[in-house]
Steps between C-alpha positions, in 0.01 A plus 500: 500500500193316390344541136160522439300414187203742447182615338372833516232727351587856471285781542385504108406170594800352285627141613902460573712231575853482644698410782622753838757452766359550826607384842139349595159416351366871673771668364464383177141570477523871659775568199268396238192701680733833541424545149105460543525140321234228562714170567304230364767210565835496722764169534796501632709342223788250629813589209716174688336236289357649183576216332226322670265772483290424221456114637393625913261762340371263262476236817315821716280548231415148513401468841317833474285342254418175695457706849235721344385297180110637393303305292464662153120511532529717826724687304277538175250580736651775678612672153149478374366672786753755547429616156142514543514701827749710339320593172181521732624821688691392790850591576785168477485600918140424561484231246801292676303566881208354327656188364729460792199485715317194282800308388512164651834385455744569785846555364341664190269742758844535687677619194190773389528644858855580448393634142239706600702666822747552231301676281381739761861594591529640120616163287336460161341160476754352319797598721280328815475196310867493386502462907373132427699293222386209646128576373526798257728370177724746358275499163228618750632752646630656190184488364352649783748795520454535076085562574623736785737740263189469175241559728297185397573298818123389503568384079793346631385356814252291301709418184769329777200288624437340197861463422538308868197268401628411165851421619370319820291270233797445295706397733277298609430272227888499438568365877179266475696383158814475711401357828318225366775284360696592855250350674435182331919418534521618861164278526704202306802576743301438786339180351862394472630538786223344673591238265920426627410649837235269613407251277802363300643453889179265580611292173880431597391290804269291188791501309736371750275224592430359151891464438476520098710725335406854439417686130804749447223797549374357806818512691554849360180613665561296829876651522317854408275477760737389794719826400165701533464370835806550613556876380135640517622784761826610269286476167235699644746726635663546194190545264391812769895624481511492123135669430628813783769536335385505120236747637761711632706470202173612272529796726822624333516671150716211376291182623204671403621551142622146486107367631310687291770371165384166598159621551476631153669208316224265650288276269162648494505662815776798365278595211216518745728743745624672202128615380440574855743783525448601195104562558607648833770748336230597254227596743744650729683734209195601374298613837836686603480727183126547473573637860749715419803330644824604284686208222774491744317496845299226319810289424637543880173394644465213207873357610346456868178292409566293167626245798751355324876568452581424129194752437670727753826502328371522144234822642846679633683448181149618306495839759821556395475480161167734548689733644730538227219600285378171358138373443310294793463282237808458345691468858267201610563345151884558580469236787439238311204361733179692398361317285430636079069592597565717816749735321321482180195664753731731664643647198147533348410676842786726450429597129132560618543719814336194701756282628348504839166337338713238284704384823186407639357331209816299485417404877188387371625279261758328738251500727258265287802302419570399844159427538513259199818332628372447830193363371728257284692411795261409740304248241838359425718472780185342758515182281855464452567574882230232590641242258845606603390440910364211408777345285753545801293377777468208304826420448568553786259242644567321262872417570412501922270179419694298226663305712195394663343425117838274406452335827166456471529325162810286622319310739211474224744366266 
């Protein structure tokens, strides 16, 4: 008999989890309903391969995301609006018809029709967006169903807005940061190859006709380059093969701990990531407090976007830890990776009643930091790229034409 992973929402209005045994999808849902229960979400779970479950949901979630991937502004947009419809009178029902009706995107208009149907069947807001993980983060939602149990949905509403902005521009500056140097190699990789794919061919012919022996580096480059030709398909083949598969192995708990090791331990770069998450944990632990969201709740939902695994691990051990009755502060300091400022600030939010207001001054502060790195990167690393680029082309050339030069001066000798 099947097994079926569930959500529900009692009459009280209570959310449940758990799993039934039911010989069909219908049947499963009319046991949950006997009890007048709202199901909100209903999977069939497959128990033969659970040791792959993490990596194919992980892989769904994936696709979910690219399938139905929203720009943030759209997003931003949409949040902003809702809130201001919302504190303006109208009910989350009318408001959705409303922005349905102008929204201009198609999957994301596709998605708020499904919202707003679900709404009118009975689901709170926040369970008809859990409907959509492929637009609707988890952090979202959660924040979403935290206004819905306060009763400032509106306060909330607007506060996530700003949140989405500020992360959107962080991340931003970090992946203009990052993206830069990438494309200035894959740039210098092209130049290359154009280099001992078309050219250095051209010059073997010249070679072969002046009959003078070659500089050791020369026939390095000329043996190079005939290999190139004759194994372009299997090289190519083998670059796509070996990028798939380190993708899918970034999709498992262990390669994705082992990427984001190396990640961290990078020159420059790793700092930069480092105040990144930090900023992002900050502004992220603070807003789910002010909003009422539970220490623990806070952690779970924390452990799903810090988007990275050694932060993962060490926010587990921390919950842990919290659970047994120690300090926010003094479990992060217990991980040995938050650095000596941010629990200074948490443990001078927790003497003061306002940790919630200290997290998100920390944010600040990391969040001016990566600025100032970023700045620092981008006047340093354009020059040393360009010199760099320029060094190896020339070499390059350089090499391809000295046998040309010493024949050259031979005959003007």
């Amino acid at each position: 008999m099947p097994n079926f992973d569930y959500i529900i929402r009692n009459e009280s209005g209570a959310r449940k989890t758990g799993s039934i045994k039911a010989d069909n999808y219908n049947q499963a849902v009319e046991k949950l309903q006997s009890d007048k229960n709202t199901v909100v979400k209903l999977t069939e779970s497959d128990t033969s391969f659970d040791f792959i479950k993490p990596f194919l949901n992980r892989l769904a979630l994936e696709i979910e995301k690219f399938k139905n991937k929203v720009p943030i502004t759209i997003l931003v947009f949409f949040t902003r609006q809702l809130s201001t419809m919302f504190s303006s009178g109208l009910t989350i029902e009318r408001a959705l018809h409303f922005l349905t009706q102008e929204e201009r995107n198609k999957k994301f208009k596709k998605a708020l029709e499904k919202i707003e149907n679900d709404v009118k069947k009975g689901l709170l807001l926040s369970d008809a967006l859990e409907r959509h993980p492929g637009i609707f983060s988890n952090l979202y939602i959660s924040l979403v169903r935290a206004g819905e149990v306060s009763g400032k949905l509106s306060e909330t509403l607007q506060e996530l807005s700003s949140y989405l902005e500020t992360v959107e521009d962080t991340q931003r500056r970090v992946k203009s940061a990052m993206y830069y140097p990438v494309f200035i190699l894959i740039f210098l990789t092209c130049i290359l190859f154009g280099i001992f794919y078309f050219l250095i061919p051209q010059f073997s012919t010249v070679y072969e006709q002046l009959g003078s022996e070659l500089p050791y580096y020369t026939i390095l480059f000329v043996n190079f380059s005939v290999w190139l030709k004759n194994n372009i398909t299997s090289l190519i083949l083998t670059i796509l093969l070996s990028l798939v598969s380190i993708w899918f192995i970034t999709l498992t708990d262990y390669g994705r701990l082992v990427r984001d090791k190396i990640l961290l331990k990078l020159p420059i770069f790793g700092n930069l990531i480092q105040q990144n998450i930090l900023s992002k944990f900050g502004k992220t632990f603070g807003i789910l407090i002010s909003a009422g969201v539970s220490v623990m709740d806070s952690m779970d939902l924390l452990i799903k976007i810090v988007d990275n695994r050694v932060y993962e691990l060490a926010l587990i051990d921390a919950k842990k830890e919290i659970e047994n009755g120690i300090s926010i502060s003094q479990a992060l300091k217990q991980t040995d990776i938050f650095p000596p400022i941010f629990i200074q600030l948490l443990i001078t939010g927790e003497e003061t009643g306002e940790i919630d207001n200290l997290a998100l001054k920390a944010s600040d502060f990391y969040s001016k930091q990566v600025s100032a790195i970023v700045d620092r990167l981008t006047s340093l690393i354009e020059p040393i790229l360009i010199v760099t680029v320029g060094a190896v082309i020339g070499i390059v050339l350089v090499v391809t034409y000295l046998p040309i030069f010493n024949f050259g001066s031979a005959l003007a000798g």
